[in-house]
C-alpha positions in Angstrom: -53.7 116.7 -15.6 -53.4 113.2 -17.7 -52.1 111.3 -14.8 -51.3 107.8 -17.2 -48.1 106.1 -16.0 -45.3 105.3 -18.1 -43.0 102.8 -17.3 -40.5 105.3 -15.3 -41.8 107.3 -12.7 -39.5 109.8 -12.8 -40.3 110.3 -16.4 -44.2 110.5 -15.8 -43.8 112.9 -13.4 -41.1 114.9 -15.5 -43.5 114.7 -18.2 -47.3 116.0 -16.7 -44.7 118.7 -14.9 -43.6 119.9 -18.3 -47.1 119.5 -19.8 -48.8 121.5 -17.0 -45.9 124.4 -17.8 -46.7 124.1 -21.5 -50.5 124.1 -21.2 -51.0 126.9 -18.9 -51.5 125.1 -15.8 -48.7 126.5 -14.1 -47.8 129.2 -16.0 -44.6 131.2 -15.6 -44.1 132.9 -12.4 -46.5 130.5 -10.7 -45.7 127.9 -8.2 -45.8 124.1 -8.0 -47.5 122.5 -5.1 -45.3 121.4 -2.2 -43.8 118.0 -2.7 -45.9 116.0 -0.5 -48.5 117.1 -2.4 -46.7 116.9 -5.9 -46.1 113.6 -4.8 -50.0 112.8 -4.1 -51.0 114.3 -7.2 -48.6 111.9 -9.5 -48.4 109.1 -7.2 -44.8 108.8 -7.4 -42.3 109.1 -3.8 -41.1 112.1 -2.9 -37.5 111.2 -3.4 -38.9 110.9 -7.1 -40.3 114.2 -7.1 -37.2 115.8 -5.5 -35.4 113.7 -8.8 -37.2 115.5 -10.9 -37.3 119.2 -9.8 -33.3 118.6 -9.9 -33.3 118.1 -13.3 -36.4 120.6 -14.4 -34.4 123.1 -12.6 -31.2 122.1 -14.3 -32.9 122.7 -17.5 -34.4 125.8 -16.8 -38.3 125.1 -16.0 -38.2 125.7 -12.7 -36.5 127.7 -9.7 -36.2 125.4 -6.8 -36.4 127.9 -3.5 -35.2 126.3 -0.2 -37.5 126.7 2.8 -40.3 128.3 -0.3 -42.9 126.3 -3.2 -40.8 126.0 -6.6 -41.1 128.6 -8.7 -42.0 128.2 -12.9 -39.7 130.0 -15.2 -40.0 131.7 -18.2 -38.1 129.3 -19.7 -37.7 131.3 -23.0 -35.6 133.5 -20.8 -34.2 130.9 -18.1 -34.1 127.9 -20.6 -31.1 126.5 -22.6 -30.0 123.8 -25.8 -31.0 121.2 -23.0 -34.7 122.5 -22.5 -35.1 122.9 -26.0 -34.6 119.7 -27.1 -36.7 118.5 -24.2 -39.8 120.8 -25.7 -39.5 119.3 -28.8 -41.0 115.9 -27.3 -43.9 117.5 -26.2 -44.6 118.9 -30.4 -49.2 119.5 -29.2 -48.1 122.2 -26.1 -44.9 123.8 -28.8 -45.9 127.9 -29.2 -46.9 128.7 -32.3 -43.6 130.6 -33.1 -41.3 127.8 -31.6 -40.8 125.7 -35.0 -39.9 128.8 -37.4 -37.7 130.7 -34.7 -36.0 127.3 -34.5 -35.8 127.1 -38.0 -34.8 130.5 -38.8 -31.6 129.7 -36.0 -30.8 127.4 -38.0 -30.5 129.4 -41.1 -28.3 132.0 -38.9 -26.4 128.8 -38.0 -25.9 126.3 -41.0 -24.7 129.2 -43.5 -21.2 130.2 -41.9 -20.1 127.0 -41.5 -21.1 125.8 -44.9 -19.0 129.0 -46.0 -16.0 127.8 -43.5 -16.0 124.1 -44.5 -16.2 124.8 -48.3 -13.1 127.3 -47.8 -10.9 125.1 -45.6 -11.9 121.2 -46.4 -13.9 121.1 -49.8 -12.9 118.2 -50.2 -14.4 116.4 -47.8 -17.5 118.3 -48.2 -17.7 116.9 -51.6 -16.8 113.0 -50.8 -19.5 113.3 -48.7 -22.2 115.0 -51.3 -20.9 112.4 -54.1 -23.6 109.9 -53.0 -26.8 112.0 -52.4 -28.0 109.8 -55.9 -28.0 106.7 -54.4 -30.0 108.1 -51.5 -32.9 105.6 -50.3 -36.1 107.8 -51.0 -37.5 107.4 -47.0 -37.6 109.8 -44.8 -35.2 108.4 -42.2 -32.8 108.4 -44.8 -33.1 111.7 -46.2 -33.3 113.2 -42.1 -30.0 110.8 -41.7 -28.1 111.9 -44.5 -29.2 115.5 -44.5 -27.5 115.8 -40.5 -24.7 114.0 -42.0 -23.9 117.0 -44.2 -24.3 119.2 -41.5 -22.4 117.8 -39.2 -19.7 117.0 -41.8 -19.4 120.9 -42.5 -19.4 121.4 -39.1 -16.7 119.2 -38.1 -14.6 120.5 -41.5 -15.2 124.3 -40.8 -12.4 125.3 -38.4 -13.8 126.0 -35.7 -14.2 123.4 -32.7 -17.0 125.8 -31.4 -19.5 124.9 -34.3 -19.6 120.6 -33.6 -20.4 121.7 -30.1 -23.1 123.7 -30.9 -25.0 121.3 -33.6 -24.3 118.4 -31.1 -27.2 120.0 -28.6 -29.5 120.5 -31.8 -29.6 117.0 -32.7 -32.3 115.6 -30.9 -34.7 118.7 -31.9 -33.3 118.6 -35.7 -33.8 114.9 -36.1 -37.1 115.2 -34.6 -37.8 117.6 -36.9 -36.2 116.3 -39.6 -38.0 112.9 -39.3 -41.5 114.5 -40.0 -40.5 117.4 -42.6 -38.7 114.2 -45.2 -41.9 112.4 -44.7 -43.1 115.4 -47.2 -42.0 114.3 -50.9 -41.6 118.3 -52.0 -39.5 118.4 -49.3 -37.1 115.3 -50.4 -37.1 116.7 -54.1 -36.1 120.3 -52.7 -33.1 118.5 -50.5 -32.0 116.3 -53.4 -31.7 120.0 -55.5 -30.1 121.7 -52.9 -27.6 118.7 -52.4 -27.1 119.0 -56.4 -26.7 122.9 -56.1 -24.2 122.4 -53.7 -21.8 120.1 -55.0 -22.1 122.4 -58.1 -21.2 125.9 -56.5 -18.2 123.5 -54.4 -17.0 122.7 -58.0 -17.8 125.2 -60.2 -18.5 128.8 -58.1 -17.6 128.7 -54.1 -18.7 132.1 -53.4 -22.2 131.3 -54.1 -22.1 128.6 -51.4 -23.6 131.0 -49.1 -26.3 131.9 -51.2 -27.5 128.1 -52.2 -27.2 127.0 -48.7 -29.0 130.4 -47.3 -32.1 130.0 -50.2 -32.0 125.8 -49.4 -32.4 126.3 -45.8 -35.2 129.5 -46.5 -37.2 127.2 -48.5 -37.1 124.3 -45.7 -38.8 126.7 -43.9 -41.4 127.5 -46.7 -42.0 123.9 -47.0 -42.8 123.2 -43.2 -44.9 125.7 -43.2 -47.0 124.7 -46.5 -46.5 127.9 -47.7 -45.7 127.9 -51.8 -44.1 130.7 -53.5 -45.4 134.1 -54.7 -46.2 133.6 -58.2 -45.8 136.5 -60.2 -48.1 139.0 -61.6 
């Protein structure tokens, strides 16, 4: 365990918890030492080490067991949005698959409310696409505007259902937004989509689907450096 202390202890000892759970050391089904010990191990009180099995557990790490050890979850099973955006933090301990089966969700997610928004409030999905050109060409402001769009469809598409939803995203897609805009390809490929976009609005809505689906597909292609077949 990397025992270095942060400023908060509840923090450091939420964080080499999570760490041990990501890294194997207490894999799921396995159980935590006893607080008293915890507590030895991370140098922290055991009100602090009962502060943080509250919230693992709230989260969906752990099981706490009165009167037994705490118990690790599978938390691809037990975990929710919460946990999620929590495993994004730790980005060296993520599973292989996590990223893509995050983004792929969020191809399954993005595409009906684009559909809903453009068919209820174009208009405001347009006001808001009318200043991708004068976007700043840094990656904060690219991650920035791109959640604008998405939470401006969301917030135009109906349904008070889909807000919710992309609110629990937010940390994880602006974590991962934050590092995929650092990529130039990947600012060009946003600036076409946004272009795309604001043409099918105008000029063909039915094809919003499709130029949102193939933008969001080729985020994913891009993340994972992959380039397109080339043909024969």
């Amino acid at each position: 365990m990397n025992l270095d202390l942060p400023l908060r202890p509840s923090r450091h000892s939420e964080k080499i918890i999570i760490e041990s759970i990501l890294n194997g050391t207490y894999p799921p089904g396995s159980v935590l030492p006893p607080e008293r010990k915890l507590a030895e191990i991370l140098n922290v009180t055991r009100p602090t080490i009962r502060e943080t099995l509250q919230r693992l557990s709230s989260e969906g790490w752990v099981t706490i067991r009165h009167g037994k050890s705490t118990e690790v979850n599978n938390f691809r099973e037990k975990g929710g949005m919460r946990l999620l955006g929590t495993m994004v933090k730790y980005g060296g301990y993520l599973p292989e698959d996590f990223i893509l089966s995050l983004m792929e969700f969020r191809v399954a997610l993005i595409v009906p409310i684009a559909k809903l928004a453009v068919e209820r409030k174009p208009m405001a999905i347009t006001s808001f696409l009318s200043t991708f050109r004068n976007l700043d060409p840094q990656a904060e402001a690219f991650a920035a505007y791109d959640w604008g769009l998405q939470e401006t469809m969301a917030a135009h598409s109906g349904n008070p259902i889909f807000p919710m939803m992309l609110n629990d995203f937010a940390s994880i897609f602006n974590t991962l937004a934050s590092l995929y805009f650092t990529l130039e390809i990947a600012r060009e490929a946003s600036f076409s989509y946004y272009e795309n976009l604001l043409h099918a609005i105008h000029h063909d809505p039915d094809s919003v689907e499709r130029v949102v689906e193939a933008a969001m597909k080729k985020s994913i292609e891009i993340f994972n450096g992959l380039t397109p077949s080339q043909p024969s």
